[in-house]
C-alpha atoms as a printed R data frame, in Angstrom:
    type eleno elety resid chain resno       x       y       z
1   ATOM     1    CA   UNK     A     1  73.011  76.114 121.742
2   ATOM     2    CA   UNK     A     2  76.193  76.735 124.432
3   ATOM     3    CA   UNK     A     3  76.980  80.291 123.976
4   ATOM     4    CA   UNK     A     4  80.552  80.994 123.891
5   ATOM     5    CA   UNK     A     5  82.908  83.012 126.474
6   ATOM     6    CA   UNK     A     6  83.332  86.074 124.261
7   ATOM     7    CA   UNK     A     7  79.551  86.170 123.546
8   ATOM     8    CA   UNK     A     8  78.709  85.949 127.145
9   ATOM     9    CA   UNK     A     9  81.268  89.100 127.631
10  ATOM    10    CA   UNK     A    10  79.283  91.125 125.043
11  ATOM    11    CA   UNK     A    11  76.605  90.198 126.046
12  ATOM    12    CA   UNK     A    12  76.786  91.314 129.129
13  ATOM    13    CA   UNK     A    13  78.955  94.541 128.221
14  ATOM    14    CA   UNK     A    14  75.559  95.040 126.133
15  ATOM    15    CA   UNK     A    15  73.366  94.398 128.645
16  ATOM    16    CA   UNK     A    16  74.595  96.509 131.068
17  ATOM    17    CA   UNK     A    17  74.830  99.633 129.087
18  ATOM    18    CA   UNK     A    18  70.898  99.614 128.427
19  ATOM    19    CA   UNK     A    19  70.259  99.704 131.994
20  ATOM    20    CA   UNK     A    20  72.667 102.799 132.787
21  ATOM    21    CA   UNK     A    21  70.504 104.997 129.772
22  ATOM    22    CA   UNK     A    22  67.746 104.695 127.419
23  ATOM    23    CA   UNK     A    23  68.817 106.033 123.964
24  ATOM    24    CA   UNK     A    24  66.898 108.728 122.922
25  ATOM    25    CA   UNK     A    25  67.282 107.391 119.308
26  ATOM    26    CA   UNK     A    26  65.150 104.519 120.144
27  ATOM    27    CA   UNK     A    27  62.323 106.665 120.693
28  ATOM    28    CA   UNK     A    28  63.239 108.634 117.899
29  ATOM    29    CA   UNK     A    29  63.236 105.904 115.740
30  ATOM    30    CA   UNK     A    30  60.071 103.832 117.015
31  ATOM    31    CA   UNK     A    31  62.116 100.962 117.117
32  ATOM    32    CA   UNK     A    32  60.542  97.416 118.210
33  ATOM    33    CA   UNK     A    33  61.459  96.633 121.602
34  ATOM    34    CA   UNK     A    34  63.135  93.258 120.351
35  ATOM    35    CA   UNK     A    35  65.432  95.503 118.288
36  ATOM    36    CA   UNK     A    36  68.752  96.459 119.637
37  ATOM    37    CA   UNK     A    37  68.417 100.823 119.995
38  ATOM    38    CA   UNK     A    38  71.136 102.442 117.496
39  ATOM    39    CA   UNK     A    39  73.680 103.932 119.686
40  ATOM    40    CA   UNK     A    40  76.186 107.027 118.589
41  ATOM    41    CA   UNK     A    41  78.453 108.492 120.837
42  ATOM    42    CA   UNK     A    42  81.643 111.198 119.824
43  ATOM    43    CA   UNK     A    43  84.580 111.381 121.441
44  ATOM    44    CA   UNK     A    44  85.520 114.510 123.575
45  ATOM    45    CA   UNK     A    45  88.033 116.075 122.257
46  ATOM    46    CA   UNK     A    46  86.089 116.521 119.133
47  ATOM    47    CA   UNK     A    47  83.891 117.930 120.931
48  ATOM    48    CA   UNK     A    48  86.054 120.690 122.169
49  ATOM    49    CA   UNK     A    49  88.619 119.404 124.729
50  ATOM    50    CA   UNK     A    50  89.833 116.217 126.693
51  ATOM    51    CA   UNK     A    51  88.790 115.341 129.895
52  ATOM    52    CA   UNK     A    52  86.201 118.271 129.804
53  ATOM    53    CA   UNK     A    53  83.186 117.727 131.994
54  ATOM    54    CA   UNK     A    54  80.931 120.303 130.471
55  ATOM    55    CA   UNK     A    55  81.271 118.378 126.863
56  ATOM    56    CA   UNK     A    56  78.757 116.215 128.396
57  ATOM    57    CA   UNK     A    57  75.849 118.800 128.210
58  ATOM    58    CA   UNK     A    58  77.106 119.580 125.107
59  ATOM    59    CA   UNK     A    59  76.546 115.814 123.451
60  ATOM    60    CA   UNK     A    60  73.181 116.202 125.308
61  ATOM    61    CA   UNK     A    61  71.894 119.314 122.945
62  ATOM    62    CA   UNK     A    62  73.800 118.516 119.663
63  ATOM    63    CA   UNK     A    63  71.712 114.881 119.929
64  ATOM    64    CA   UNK     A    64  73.861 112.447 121.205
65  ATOM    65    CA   UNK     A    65  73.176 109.225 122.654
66  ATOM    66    CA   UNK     A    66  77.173 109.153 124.299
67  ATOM    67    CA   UNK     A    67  80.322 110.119 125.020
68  ATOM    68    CA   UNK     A    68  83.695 108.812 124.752
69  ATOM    69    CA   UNK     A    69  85.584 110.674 127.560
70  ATOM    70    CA   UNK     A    70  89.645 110.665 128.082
71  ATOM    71    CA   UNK     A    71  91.621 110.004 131.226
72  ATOM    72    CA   UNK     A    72  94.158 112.803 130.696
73  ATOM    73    CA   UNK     A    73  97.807 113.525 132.418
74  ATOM    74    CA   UNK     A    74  98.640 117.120 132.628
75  ATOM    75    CA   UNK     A    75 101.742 118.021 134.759
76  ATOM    76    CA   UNK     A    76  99.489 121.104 136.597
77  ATOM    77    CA   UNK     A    77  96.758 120.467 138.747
78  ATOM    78    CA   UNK     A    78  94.331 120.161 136.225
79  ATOM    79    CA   UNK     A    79  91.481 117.857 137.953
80  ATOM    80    CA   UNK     A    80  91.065 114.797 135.764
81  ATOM    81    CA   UNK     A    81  89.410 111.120 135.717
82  ATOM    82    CA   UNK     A    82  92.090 109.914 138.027
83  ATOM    83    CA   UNK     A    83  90.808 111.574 140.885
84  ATOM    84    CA   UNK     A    84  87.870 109.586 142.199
85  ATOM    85    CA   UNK     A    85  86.087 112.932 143.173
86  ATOM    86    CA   UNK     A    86  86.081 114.297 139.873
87  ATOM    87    CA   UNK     A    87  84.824 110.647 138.596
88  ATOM    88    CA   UNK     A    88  81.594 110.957 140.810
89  ATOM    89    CA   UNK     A    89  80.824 114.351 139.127
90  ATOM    90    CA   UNK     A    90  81.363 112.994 135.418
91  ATOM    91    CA   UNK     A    91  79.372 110.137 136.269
92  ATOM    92    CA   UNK     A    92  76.285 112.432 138.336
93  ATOM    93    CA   UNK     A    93  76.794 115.019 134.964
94  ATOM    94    CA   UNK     A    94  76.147 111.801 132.064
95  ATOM    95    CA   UNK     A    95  73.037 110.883 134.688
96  ATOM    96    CA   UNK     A    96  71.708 114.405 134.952
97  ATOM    97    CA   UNK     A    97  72.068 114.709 131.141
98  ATOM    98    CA   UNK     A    98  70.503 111.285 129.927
99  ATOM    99    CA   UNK     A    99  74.387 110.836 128.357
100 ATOM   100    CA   UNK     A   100  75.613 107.541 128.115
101 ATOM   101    CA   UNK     A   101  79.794 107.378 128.853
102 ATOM   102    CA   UNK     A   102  79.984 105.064 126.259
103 ATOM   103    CA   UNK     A   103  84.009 104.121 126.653
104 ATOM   104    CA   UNK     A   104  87.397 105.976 128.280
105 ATOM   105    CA   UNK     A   105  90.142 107.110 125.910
106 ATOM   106    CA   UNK     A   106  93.733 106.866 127.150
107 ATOM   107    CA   UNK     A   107  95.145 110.470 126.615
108 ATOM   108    CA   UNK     A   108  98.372 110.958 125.856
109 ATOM   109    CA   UNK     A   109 100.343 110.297 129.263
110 ATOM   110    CA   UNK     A   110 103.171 112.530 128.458
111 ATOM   111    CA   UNK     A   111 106.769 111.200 126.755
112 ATOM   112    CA   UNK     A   112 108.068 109.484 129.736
113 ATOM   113    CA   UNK     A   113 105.193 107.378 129.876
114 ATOM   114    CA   UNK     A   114 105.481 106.133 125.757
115 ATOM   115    CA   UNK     A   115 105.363 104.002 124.378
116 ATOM   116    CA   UNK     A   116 101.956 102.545 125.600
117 ATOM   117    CA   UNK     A   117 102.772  99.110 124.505
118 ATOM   118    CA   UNK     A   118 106.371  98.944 126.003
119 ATOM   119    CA   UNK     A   119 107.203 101.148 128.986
120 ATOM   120    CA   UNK     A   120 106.468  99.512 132.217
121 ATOM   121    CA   UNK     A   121 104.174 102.591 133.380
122 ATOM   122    CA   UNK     A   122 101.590 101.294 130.896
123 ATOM   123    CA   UNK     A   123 100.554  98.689 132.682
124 ATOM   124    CA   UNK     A   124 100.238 100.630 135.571
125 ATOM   125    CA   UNK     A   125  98.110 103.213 133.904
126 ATOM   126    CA   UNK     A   126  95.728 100.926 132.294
127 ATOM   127    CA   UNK     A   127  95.258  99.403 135.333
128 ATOM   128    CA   UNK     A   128  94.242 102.325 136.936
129 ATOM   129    CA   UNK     A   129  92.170 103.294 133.995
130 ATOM   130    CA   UNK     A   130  90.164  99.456 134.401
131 ATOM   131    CA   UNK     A   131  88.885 100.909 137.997
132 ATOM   132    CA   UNK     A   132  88.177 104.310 136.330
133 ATOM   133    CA   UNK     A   133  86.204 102.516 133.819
134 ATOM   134    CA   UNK     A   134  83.784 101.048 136.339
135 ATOM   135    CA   UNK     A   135  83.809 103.222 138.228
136 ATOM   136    CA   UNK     A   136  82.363 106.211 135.751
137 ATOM   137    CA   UNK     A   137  80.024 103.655 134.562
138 ATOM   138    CA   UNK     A   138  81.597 102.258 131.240
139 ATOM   139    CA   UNK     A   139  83.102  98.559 130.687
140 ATOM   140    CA   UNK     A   140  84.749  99.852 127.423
141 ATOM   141    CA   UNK     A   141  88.300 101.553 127.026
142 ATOM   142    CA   UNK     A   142  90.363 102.425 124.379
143 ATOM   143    CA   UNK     A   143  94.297 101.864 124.207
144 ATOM   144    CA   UNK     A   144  95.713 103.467 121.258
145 ATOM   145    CA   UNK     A   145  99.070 101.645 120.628
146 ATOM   146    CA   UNK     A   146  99.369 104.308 117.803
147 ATOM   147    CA   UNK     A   147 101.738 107.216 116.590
148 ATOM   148    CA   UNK     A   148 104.549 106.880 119.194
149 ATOM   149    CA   UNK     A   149 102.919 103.955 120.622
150 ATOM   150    CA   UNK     A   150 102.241 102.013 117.294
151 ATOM   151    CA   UNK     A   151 103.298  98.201 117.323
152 ATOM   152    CA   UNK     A   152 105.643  96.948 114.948
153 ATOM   153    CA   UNK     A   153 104.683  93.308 114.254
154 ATOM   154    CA   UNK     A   154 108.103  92.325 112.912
155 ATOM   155    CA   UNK     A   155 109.850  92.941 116.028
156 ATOM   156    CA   UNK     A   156 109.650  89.754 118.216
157 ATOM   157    CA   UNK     A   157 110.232  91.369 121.221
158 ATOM   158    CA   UNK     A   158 108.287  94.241 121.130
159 ATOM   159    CA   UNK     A   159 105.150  92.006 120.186
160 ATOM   160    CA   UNK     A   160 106.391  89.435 123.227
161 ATOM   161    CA   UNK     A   161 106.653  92.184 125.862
162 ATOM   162    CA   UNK     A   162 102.948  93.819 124.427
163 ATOM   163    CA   UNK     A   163 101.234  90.589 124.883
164 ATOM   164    CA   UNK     A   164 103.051  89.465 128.373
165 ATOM   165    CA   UNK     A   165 102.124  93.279 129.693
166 ATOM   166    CA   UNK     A   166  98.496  92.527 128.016
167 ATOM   167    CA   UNK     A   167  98.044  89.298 130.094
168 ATOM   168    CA   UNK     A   168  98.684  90.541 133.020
169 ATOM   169    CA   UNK     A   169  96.186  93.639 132.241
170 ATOM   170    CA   UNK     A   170  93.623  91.379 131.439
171 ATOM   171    CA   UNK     A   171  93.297  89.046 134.652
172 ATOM   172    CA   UNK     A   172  92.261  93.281 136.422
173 ATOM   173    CA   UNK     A   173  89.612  93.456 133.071
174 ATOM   174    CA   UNK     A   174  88.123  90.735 134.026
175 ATOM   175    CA   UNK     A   175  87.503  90.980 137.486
176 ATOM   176    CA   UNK     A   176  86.186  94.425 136.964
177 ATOM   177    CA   UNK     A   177  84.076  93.683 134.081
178 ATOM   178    CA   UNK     A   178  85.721  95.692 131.378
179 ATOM   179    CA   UNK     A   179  87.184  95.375 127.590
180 ATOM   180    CA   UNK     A   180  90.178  97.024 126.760
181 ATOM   181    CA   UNK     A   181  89.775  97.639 123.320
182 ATOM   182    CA   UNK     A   182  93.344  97.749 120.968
183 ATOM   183    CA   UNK     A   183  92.895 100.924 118.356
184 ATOM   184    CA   UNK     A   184  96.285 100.578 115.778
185 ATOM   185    CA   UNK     A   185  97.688 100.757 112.344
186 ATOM   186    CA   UNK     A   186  98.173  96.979 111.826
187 ATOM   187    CA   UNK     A   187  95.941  94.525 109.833
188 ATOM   188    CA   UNK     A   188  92.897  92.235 111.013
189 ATOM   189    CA   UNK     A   189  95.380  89.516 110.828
190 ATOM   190    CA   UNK     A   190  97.996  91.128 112.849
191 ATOM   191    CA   UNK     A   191  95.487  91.948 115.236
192 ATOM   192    CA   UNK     A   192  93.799  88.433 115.480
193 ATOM   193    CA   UNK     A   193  97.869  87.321 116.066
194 ATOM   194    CA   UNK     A   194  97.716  89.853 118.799
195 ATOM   195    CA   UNK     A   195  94.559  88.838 120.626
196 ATOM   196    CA   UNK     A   196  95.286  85.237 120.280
197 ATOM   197    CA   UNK     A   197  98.683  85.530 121.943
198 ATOM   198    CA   UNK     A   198  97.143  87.453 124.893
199 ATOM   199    CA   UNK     A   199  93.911  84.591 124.946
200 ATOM   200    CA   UNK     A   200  91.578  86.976 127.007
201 ATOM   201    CA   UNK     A   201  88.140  88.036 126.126
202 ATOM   202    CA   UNK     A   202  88.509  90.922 127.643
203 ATOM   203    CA   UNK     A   203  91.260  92.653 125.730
204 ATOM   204    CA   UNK     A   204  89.708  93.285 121.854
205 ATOM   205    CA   UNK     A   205  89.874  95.401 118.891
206 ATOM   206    CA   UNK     A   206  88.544  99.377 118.578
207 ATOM   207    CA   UNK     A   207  88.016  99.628 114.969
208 ATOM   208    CA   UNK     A   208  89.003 102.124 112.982
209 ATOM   209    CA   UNK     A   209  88.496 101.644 109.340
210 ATOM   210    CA   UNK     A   210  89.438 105.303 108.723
211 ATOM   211    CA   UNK     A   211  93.094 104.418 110.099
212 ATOM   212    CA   UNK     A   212  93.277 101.036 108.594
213 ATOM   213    CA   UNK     A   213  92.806 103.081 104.835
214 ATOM   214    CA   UNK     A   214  94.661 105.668 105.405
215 ATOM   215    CA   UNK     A   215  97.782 103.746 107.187
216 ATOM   216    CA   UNK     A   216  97.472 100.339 106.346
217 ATOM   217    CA   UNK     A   217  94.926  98.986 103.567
218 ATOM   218    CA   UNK     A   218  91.477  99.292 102.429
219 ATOM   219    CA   UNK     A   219  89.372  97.844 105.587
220 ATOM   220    CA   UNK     A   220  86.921  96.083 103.424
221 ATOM   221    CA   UNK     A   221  86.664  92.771 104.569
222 ATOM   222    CA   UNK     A   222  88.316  93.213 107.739
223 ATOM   223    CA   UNK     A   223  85.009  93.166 110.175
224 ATOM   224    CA   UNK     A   224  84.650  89.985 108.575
225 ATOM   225    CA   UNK     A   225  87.584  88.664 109.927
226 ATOM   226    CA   UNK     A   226  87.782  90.056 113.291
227 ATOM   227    CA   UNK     A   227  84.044  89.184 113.934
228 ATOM   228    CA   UNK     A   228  82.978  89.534 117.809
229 ATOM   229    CA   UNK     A   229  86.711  90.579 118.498
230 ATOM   230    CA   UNK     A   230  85.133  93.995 117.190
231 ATOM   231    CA   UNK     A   231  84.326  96.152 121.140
232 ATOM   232    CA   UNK     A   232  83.334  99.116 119.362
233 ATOM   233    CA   UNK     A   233  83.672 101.282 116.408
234 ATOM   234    CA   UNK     A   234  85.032 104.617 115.526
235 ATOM   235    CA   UNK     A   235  83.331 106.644 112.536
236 ATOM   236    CA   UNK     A   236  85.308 109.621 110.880
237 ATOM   237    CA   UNK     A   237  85.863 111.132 107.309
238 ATOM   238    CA   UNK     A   238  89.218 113.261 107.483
239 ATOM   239    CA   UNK     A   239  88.219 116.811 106.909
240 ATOM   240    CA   UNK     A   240  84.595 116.095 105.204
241 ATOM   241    CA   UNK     A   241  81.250 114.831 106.193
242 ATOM   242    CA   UNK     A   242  79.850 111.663 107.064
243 ATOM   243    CA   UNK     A   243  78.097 111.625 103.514
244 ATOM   244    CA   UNK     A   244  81.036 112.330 101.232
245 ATOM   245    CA   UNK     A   245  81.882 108.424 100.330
246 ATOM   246    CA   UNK     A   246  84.806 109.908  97.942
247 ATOM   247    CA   UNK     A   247  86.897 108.239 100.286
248 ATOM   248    CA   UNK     A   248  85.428 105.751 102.486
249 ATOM   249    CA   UNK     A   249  82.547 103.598 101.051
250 ATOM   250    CA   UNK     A   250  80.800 103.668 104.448
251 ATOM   251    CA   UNK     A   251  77.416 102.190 103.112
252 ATOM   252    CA   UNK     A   252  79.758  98.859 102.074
253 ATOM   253    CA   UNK     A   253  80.831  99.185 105.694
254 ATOM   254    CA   UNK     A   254  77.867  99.435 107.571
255 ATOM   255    CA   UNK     A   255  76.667  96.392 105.648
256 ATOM   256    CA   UNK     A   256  79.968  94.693 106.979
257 ATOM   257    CA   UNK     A   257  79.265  95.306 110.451
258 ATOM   258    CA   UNK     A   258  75.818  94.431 110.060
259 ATOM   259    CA   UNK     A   259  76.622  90.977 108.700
260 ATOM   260    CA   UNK     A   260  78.828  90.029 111.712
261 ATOM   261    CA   UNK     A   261  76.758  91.138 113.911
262 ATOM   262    CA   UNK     A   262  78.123  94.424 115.606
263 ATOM   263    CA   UNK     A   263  75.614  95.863 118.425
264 ATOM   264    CA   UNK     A   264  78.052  98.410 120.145
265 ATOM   265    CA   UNK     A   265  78.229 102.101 119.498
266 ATOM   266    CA   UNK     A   266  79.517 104.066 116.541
267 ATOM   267    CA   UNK     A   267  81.465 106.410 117.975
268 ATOM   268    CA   UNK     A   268  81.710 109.761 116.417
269 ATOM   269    CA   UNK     A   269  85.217 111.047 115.761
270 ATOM   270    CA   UNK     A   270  84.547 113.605 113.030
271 ATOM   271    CA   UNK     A   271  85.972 116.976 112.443
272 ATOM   272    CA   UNK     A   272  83.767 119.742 111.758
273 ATOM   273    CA   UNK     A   273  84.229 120.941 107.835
274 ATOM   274    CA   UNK     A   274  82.014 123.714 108.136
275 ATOM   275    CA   UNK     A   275  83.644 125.404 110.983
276 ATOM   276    CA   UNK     A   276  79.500 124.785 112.902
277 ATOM   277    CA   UNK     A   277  80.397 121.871 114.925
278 ATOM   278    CA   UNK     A   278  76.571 121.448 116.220
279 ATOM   279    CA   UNK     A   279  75.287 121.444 112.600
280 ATOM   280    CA   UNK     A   280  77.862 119.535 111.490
281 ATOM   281    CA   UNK     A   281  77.404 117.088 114.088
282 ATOM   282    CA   UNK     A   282  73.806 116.242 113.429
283 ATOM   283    CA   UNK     A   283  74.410 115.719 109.487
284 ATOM   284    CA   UNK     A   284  76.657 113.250 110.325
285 ATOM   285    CA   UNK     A   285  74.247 111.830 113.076
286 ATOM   286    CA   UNK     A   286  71.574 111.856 110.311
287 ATOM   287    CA   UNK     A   287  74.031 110.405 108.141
288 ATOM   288    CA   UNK     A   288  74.895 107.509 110.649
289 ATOM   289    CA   UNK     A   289  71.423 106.771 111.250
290 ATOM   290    CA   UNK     A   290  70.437 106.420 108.014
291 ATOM   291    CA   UNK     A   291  73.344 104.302 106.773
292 ATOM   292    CA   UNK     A   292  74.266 102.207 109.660
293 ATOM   293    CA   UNK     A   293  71.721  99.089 110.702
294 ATOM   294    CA   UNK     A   294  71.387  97.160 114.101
295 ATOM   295    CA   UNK     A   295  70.937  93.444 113.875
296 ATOM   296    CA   UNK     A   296  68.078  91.762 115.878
């Protein structure tokens, strides 16, 4: 059987990820080596700060498999992920600490620069964040078009200029390897509208059920529909942890993403309830782990 375009992609995204770092949770877990390793990563700035280089040692002792670091914009002369010296050292610390940079976060580029799916400097900015990507080591990013930056679908020409800036974005993705990955407020079938207009396998979806119920609708059923447009996932539960399902019914979830077939990180972006962000961190590891499945 011909595989298809986007499966070759994730493939491949896939592929190369495993030979940048060996999970630790596939040891952990004695999984076969024809199972795919379960991967969890957290974002930085729940960690502690954006952009912050020594978060990586700190995903290293809480248990981590990854990161999720942001390409920030301060008006000082804060160093950040734009500066290609500053990339080599995030990329040497990850190595040194057996921590996968599992995707880049946009930041917020300041209020001349919003919003991300309209002002010209986006496209400019993602651009530059496609060579940051690759060059840190990740083919994963995430553009939040969000708060200030959220799309509204019944404006024609908002959605027109999104998609022809998106186009355009995507012919630097591909040559460079990378997903840009759309986190947002609208529906699976807004999205699909959304990806569809652009036609690139290398612009998809960063999932977000916690958004989707909170903003939008209850998210079951969504994976469904977005399938392998999925890149990767974020897992959060407002002020509580992992394991209170008051909320979200994350075991209904995790059998969603298991049925489509979702092999890409969960990526932490959890608060810390207890005030004990390293405790509070691994119950919601344990909690992931324990709930969440990887196909074969």
């Amino acid at each position: 059987m011909r595989m298809t375009r986007r499966e070759l992609v994730k493939q491949a995204a896939f592929g190369s990820s495993l030979l940048a770092v060996t999970p630790r949770s596939n040891a952990r877990q004695g999984a076969p080596a024809s199972t795919v390793p379960m991967r969890i990563g957290m974002t930085d700035w729940n960690l502690g700060k954006r952009g912050d280089i020594t978060k990586i040692a700190l995903a290293r002792e809480i248990g981590l498999d990854g990161i999720q670091v942001s390409v920030t914009y301060p008006t000082d002369d804060t160093p950040t992920l734009r500066d290609p010296k500053v990339q080599a050292q995030f990329k040497q610390a990850a190595l040194e600490n057996g921590i996968q940079i599992c995707s880049l976060a946009i930041g917020s580029p300041g209020k001349s620069r919003l919003p991300l799916h309209t002002n010209p400097a986006a496209a400019i900015l993602l651009v530059e964040a496609i060579e940051v990507a690759r060059s840190i080591g990740t083919r994963n990013i995430l553009l939040p078009i969000l708060g200030d930056s959220h799309i509204h679908m019944e404006n024609e020409q908002e959605v027109a200029t999104f998609v022809a800036m998106m186009k355009e974005v995507a012919r630097y993705a591909e040559k460079a390897g990378v997903v840009v990955a759309l986190e947002d407020w609208i529906s699976a079938e807004d999205n699909i509208k959304l990806l569809d207009a652009i036609g690139s396998d290398y612009v998809g979806v960063y999932y977000d059920a916690r958004n989707i119920k909170s903003r939008v609708h209850d998210p079951y059923g969504e994976p469904k529909k977005l399938g392998k447009r999925i890149n990767q996932v974020h897992v959060k539960n407002g002020p509580k942890l992992m394991r209170d399902t008051d909320v979200m019914e994350w075991p209904r979830l995790a059998q969603e993403y298991y049925d489509i077939g979702y092999k890409g990180w969960y990526v932490l972006e959890t608060d810390s309830p207890n005030k004990d962000l390293i405790a509070d961190t691994r119950a919601n590891i344990e909690y992931v782990r324990k709930t969440f499945k990887m196909p074969a």
